[in-house]
C-alpha positions as CSV (number, residue, x, y, z in Angstrom):
1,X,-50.9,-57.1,144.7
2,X,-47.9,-54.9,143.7
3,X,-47.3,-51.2,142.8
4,X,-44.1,-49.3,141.5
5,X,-42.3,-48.0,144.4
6,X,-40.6,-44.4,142.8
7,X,-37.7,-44.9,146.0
8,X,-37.3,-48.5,145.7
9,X,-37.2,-48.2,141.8
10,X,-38.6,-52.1,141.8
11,X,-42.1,-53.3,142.3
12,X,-43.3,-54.1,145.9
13,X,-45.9,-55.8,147.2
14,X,-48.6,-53.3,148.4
15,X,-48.8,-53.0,152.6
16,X,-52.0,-52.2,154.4
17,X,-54.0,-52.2,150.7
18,X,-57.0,-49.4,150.4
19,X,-59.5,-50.2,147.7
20,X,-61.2,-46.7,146.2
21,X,-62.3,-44.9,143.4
22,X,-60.2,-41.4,142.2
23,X,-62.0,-37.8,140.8
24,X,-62.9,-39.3,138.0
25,X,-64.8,-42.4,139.3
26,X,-62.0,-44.6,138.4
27,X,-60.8,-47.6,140.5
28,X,-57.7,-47.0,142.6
29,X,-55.7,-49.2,145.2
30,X,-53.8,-47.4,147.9
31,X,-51.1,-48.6,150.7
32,X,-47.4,-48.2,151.5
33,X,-43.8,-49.9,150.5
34,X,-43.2,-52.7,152.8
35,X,-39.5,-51.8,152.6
36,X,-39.4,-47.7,152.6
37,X,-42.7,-47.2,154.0
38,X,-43.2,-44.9,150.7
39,X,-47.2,-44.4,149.7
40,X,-48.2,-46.8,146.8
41,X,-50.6,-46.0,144.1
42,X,-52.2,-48.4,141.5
43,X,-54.6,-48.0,138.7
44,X,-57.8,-50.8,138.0
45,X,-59.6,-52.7,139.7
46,X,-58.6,-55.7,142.3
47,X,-60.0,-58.1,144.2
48,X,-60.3,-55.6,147.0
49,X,-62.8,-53.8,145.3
50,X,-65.3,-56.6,145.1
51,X,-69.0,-55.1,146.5
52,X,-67.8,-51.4,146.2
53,X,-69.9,-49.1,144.7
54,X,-68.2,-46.2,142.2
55,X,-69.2,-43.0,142.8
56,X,-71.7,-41.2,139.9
57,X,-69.5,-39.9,137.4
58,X,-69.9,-36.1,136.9
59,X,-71.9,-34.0,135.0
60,X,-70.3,-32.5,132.0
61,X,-70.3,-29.2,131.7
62,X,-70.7,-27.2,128.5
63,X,-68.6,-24.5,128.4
64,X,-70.5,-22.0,126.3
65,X,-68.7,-18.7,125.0
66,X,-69.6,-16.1,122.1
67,X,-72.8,-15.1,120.6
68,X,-74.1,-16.6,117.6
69,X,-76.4,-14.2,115.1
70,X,-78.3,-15.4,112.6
71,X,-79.5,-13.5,109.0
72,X,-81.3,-14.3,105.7
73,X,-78.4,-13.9,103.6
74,X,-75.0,-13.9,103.4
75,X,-74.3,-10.3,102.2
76,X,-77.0,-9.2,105.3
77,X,-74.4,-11.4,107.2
78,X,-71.1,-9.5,105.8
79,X,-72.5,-6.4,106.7
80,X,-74.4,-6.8,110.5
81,X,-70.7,-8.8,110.8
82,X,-68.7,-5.7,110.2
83,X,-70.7,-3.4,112.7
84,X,-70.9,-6.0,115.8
85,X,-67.3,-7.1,115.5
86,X,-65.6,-9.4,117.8
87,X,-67.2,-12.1,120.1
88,X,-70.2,-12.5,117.4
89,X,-70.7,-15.1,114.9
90,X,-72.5,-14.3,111.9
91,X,-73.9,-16.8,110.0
92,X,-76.7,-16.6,107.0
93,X,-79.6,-19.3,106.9
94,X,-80.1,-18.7,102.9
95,X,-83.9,-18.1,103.6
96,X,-86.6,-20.3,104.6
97,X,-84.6,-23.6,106.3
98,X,-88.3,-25.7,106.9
99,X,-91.5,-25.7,104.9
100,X,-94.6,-27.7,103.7
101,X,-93.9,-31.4,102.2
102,X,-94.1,-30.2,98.2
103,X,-95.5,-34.3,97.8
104,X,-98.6,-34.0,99.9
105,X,-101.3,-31.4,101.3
106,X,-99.3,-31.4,104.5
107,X,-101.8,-29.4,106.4
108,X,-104.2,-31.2,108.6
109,X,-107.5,-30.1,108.0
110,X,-109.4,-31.7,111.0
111,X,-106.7,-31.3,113.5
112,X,-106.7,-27.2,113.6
113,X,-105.2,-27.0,109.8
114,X,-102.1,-28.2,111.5
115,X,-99.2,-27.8,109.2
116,X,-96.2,-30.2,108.6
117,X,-93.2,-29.1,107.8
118,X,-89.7,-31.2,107.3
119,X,-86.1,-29.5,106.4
120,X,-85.7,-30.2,102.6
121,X,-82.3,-31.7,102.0
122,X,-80.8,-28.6,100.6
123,X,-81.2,-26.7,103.8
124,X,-79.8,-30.0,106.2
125,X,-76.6,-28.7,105.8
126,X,-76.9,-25.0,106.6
127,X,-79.3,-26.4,109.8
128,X,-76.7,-29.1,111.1
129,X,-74.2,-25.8,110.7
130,X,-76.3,-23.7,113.1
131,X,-77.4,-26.5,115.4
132,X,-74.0,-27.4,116.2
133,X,-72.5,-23.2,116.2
134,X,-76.1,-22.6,118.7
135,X,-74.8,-25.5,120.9
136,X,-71.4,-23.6,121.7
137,X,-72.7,-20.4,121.6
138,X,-74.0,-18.3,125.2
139,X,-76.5,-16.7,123.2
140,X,-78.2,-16.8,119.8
141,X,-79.5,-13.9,118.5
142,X,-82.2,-14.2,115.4
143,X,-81.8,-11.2,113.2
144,X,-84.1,-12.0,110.3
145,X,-86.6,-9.0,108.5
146,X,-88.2,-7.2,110.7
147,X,-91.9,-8.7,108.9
148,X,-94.2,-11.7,109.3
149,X,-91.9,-13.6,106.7
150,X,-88.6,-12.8,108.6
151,X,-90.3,-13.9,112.2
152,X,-91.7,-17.0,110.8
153,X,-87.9,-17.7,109.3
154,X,-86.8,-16.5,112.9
155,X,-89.2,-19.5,114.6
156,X,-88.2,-22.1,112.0
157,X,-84.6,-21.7,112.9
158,X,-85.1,-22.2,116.4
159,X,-87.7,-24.4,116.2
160,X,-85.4,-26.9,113.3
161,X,-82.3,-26.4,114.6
162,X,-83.5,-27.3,118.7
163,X,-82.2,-23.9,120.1
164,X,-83.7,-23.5,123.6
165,X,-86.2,-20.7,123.8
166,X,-84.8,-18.9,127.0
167,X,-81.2,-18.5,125.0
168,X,-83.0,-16.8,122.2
169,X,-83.3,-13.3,121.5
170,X,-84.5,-11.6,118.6
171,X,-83.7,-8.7,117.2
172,X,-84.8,-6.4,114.7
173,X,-83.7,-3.5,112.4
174,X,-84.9,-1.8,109.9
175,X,-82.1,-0.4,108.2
176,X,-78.4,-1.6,108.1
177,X,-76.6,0.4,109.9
178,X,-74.3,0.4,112.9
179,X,-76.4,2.8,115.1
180,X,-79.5,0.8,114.1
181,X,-78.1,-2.4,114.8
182,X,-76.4,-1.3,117.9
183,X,-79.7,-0.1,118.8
184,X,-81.6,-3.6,118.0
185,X,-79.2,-5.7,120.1
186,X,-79.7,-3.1,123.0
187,X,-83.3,-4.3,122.9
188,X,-83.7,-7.7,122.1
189,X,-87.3,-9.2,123.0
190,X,-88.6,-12.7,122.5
191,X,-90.3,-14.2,119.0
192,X,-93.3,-12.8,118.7
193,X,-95.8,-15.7,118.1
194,X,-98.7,-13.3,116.8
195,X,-96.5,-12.5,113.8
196,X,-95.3,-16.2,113.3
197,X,-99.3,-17.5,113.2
198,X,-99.9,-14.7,110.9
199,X,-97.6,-16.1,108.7
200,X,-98.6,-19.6,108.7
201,X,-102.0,-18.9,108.2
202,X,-101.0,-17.4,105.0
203,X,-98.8,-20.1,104.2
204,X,-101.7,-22.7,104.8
205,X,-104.4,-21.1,103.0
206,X,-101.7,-20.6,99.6
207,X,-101.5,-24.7,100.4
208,X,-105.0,-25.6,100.8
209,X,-105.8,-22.8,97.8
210,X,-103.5,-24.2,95.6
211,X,-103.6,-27.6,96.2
212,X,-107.4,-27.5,95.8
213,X,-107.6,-25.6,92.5
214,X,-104.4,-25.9,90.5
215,X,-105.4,-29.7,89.5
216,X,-108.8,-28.4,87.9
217,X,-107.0,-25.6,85.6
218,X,-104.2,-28.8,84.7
219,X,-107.4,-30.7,83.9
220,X,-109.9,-27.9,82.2
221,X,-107.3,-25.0,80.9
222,X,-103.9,-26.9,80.5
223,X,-100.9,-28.1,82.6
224,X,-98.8,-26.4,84.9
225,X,-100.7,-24.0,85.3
226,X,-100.9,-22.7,89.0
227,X,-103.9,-21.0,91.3
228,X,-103.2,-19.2,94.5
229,X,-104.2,-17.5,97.2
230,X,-103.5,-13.6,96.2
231,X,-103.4,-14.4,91.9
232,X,-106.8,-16.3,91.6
233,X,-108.5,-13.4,93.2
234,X,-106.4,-10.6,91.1
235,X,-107.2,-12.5,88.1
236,X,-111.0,-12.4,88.9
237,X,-110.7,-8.4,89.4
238,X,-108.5,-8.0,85.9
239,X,-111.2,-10.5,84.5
240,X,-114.2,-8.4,85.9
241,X,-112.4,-5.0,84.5
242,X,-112.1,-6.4,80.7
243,X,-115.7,-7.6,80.9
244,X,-116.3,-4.0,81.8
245,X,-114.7,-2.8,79.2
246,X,-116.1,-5.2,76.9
247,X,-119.4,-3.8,77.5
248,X,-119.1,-0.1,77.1
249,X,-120.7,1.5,75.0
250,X,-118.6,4.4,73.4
251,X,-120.5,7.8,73.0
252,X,-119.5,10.6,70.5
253,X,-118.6,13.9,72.0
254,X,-116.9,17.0,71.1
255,X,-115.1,19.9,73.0
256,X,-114.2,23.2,71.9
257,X,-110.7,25.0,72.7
258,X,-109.4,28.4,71.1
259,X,-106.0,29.6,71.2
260,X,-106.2,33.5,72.2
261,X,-102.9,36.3,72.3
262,X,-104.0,40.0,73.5
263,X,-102.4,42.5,72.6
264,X,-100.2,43.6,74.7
265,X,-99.0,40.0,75.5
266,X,-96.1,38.1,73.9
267,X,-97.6,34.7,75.0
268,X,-100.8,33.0,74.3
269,X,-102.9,30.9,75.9
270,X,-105.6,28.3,75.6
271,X,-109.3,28.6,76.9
272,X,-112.2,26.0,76.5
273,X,-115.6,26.7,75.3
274,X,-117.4,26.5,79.0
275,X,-121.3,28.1,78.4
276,X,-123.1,29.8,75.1
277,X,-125.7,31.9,76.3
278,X,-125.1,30.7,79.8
279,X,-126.0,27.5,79.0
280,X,-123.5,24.5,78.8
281,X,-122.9,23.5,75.8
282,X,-124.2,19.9,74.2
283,X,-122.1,19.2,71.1
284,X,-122.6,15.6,70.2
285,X,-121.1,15.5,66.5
286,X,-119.6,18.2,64.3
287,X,-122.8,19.1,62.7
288,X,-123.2,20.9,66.3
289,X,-119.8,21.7,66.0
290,X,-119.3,23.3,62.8
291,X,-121.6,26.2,63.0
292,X,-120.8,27.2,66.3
293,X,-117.2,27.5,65.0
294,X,-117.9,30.1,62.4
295,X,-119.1,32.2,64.4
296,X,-116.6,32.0,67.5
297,X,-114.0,32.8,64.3
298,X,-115.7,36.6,63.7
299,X,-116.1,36.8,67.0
300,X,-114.3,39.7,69.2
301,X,-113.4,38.4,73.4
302,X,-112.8,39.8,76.3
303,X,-111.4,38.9,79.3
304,X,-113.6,40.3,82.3
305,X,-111.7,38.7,85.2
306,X,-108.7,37.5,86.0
307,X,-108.5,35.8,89.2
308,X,-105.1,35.3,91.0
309,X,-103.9,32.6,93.8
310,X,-101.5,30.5,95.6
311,X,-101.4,26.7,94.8
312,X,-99.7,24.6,97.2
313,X,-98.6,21.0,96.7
314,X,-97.5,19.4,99.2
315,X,-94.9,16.5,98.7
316,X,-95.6,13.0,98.2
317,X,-95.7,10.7,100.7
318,X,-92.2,8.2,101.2
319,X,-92.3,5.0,99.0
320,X,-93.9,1.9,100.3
321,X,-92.9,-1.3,98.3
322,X,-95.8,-0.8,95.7
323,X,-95.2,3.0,95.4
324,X,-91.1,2.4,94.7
325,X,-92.3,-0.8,92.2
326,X,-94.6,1.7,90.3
327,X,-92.2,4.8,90.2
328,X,-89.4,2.8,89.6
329,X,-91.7,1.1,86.4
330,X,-92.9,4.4,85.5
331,X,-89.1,6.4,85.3
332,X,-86.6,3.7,85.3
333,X,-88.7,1.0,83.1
334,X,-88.1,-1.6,85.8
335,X,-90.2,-4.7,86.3
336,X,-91.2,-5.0,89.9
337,X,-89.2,-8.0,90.1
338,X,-85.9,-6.2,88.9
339,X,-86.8,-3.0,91.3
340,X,-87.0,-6.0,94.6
341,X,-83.6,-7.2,93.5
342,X,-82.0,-4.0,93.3
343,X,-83.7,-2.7,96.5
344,X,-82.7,-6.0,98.4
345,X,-78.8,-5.2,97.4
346,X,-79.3,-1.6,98.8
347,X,-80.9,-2.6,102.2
348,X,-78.4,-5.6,102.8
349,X,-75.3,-2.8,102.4
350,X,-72.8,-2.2,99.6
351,X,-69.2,-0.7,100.1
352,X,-69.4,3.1,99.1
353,X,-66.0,3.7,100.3
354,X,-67.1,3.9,104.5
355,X,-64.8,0.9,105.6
356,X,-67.3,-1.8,104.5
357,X,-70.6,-2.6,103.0
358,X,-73.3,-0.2,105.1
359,X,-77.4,-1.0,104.1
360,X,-78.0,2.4,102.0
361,X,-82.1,2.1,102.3
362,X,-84.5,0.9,105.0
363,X,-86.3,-2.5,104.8
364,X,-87.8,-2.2,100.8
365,X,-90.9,-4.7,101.9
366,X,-93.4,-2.4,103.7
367,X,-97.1,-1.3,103.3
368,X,-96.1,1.9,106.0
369,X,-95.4,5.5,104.6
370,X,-94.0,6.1,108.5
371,X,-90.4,8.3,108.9
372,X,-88.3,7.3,112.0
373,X,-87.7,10.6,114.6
374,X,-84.0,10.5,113.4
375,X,-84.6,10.8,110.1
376,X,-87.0,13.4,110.4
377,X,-83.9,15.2,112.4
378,X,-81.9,14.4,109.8
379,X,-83.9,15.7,107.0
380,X,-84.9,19.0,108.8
381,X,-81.0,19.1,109.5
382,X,-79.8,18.8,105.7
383,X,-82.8,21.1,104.1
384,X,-81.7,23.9,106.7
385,X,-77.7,23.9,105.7
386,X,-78.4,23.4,102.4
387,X,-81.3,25.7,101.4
388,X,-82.3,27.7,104.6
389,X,-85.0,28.0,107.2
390,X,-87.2,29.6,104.6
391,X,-87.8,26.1,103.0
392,X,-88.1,24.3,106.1
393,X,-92.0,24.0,107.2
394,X,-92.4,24.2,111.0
395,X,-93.2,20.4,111.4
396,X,-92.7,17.4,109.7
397,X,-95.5,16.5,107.4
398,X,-97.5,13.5,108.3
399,X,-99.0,11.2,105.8
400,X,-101.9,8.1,106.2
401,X,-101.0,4.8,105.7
402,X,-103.6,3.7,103.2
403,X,-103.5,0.1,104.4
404,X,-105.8,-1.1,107.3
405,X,-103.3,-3.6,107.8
406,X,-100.4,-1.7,107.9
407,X,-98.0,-2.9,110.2
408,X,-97.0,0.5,112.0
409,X,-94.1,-0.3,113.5
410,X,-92.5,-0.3,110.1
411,X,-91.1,2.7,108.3
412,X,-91.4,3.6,104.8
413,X,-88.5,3.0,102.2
414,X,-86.0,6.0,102.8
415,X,-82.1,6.3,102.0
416,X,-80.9,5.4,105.5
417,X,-79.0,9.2,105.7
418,X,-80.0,12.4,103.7
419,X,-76.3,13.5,104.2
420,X,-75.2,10.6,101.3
421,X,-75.3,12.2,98.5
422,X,-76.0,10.2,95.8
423,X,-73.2,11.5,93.5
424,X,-70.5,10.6,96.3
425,X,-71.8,7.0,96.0
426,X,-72.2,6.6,91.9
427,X,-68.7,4.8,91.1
428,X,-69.3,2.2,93.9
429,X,-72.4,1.0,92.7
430,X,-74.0,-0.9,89.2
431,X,-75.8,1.6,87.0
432,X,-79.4,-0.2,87.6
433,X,-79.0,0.1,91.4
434,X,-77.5,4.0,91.1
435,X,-80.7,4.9,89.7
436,X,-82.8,3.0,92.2
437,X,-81.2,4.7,94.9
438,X,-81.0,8.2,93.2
439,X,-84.5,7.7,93.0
């Protein structure tokens, strides 16, 4: 058995061979030159390592480094990108990445209405991406909507993409912003299962609601038609409300207003007929109507009391999603599908000349009417530089949500800081979405 002898510069026959295994479990032969006495090395196996046993090979060790965060969408991801900086990887899931099987019920109904969901091929892609990113990553960070909809997305992810539990964190924000999201990833928490079940529990009923009814209407009504969950009961109340309608019965009345000027006043003003003789009046047609008139035309009035008082209003209540929808529709003549869009650009941050895109309002999907503390601050801050103390009420007004189900922990839909003026912001943004936010 021979090995390379560096001093010798010629091959020699190995003295005193030692048959072993290096580091890396590999087998090794060790002796010394015969001529120089030099140490001799030599790679493989020999006949001298017959009924040797190699030591176990090491563990590989994954080296993991930087922190992968993961968002809906890939202007959400441009934006929470700018604020974290370096060491973060931001990557967008494009929504959902795992749902129901579109070719069957997928939900089985003796087995606890347990769902089954598969990644549809458009999403394999984005969930091989994150799978392999979550792998090299020290920590993953899910940053999806703070609602039942972005917590179920939040689960899926990890769930689809095999992400350990104990290196996930979620985090959640309300509005775009670097204080907010610096604030967020100071307190992650787990997934919050309660939400996630929530979710699916809607997600199975629109299935087994669906599933069950649309092939009656395809086979009574006509095809492709669709039954659901929330639109088969809102069509039974708009249903209910035309039958109503239907059967009323219209009754004839008649009201009677003058127009009056005194004398010494250059305006006039409008009072309605209230009693005659202190009686209400009943004036069902205009044969009631006419006589009545001729005489209130010769007649001679006199105002015996004029009362005087204070009418407060007090200011309406922040938007909620359907309040914004229905303003938006009333002032702006927005469909409530355009008004989502518009909103969704404003939450997920748009460049308005700040270094980078920053969210402008808070999350637009909420049933709350609730104001964070800082805003409140904020608000109290801007109304007393701008117009004074004597405009600014002791304490912050505090409105009911009108929703039993309400998630509280939301906030209403608010600009994300009173201090942007909306005229600062009007060349940076589309005409549509400057009148959203103006709003």
């Amino acid at each position: 058995m021979e090995a390379y002898c560096m001093k010798c510069k010629t091959k020699r026959e190995i003295k005193d061979p030692v048959a072993g295994f290096n580091a890396k479990g590999s087998a090794v032969t060790t002796g010394v030159c015969p001529e120089c006495g030099t140490k001799l090395f030599r790679m493989g196996k020999t006949e001298t390592h017959v009924g040797l046993t190699p030591p176990p090979k090491p563990e590989k060790v994954e080296v993991r480094e930087g922190k992968l965060v993961i968002v809906e969408s890939p202007a959400k991801a441009k934006t929470v990108g700018r604020f974290l900086g370096r060491g973060y990887t931001v990557r967008a899931s494009v929504g959902h990445v795992r749902d129901l099987l579109k070719s069957q019920l997928s939900v089985d109904v003796d087995n606890n209405f347990e769902p089954k969901y598969r990644v549809p091929n458009e999403k394999k892609d984005v969930v091989k991406e994150i799978k392999q990113l979550a792998k090299k990553a020290e920590e993953v960070y899910l940053a999806t909507d703070p609602d039942r909809e972005g917590e179920s997305i939040s689960w899926h992810l990890m769930e689809a993409a095999g992400i350990e539990p104990e290196r996930t964190k979620r985090v959640v924000f309300h509005e775009i912003t670097a204080p907010a999201v610096s604030e967020a990833f100071s307190h992650p928490r787990s997934i919050d299962m309660n939400l996630v079940n929530a979710q699916q529990a809607r997600r199975v009923l629109d299935r087994l609601v669906g599933y069950s009814i649309s092939p009656i209407l395809w086979e009574k009504v006509r095809g492709r038609l669709s039954a659901g969950r929330v639109q088969s009961v809102a069509l039974r109340l708009i249903v209910d409300r035309e039958r109503e309608v239907e059967d009323f019965k219209p009754v004839e009345y008649w009201s009677i207003h003058g127009e009056f000027k005194a004398e010494k006043l250059k305006s006039s003003f409008i009072a309605k007929l209230a009693r005659i003789d202190e009686k209400e009046p009943e004036l069902p047609n205009r044969e009631t109507v006419d006589p009545i008139l001729i005489d209130m035309e010769t007649a001679e009035y006199v105002i015996s009391k004029i009362k005087r008082g204070e009418k407060r209003q007090k200011p309406l209540a922040p938007f909620t999603t359907s309040t914004l929808q229905q303003e938006a529709s009333k002032k702006l003549g927005f469909t409530a599908k355009r008004t989502m869009a518009l909103a969704q650009g404003l939450y997920e941050g748009q460049d308005v000349g700040e270094g980078g895109a920053t969210g402008l309002i808070t999350y637009m999907r909420t049933d709350s009417t609730n104001v964070s503390t800082l805003a409140q601050d904020e608000a109290r801050k801007y109304v007393m530089e701008r117009y004074g103390a004597d405009y600014l009420p002791s304490e912050a007004p505090i409105y009911k949500t009108k929703s039993a189900s309400a998630q509280k922990a939301h906030e209403a839909v608010r600009p994300t800081s009173v201090m942007r003026d909306p005229a600062n912001v009007k060349e940076f943004l589309e005409p549509a979405m400057f009148k959203l936010y103006q709003l």
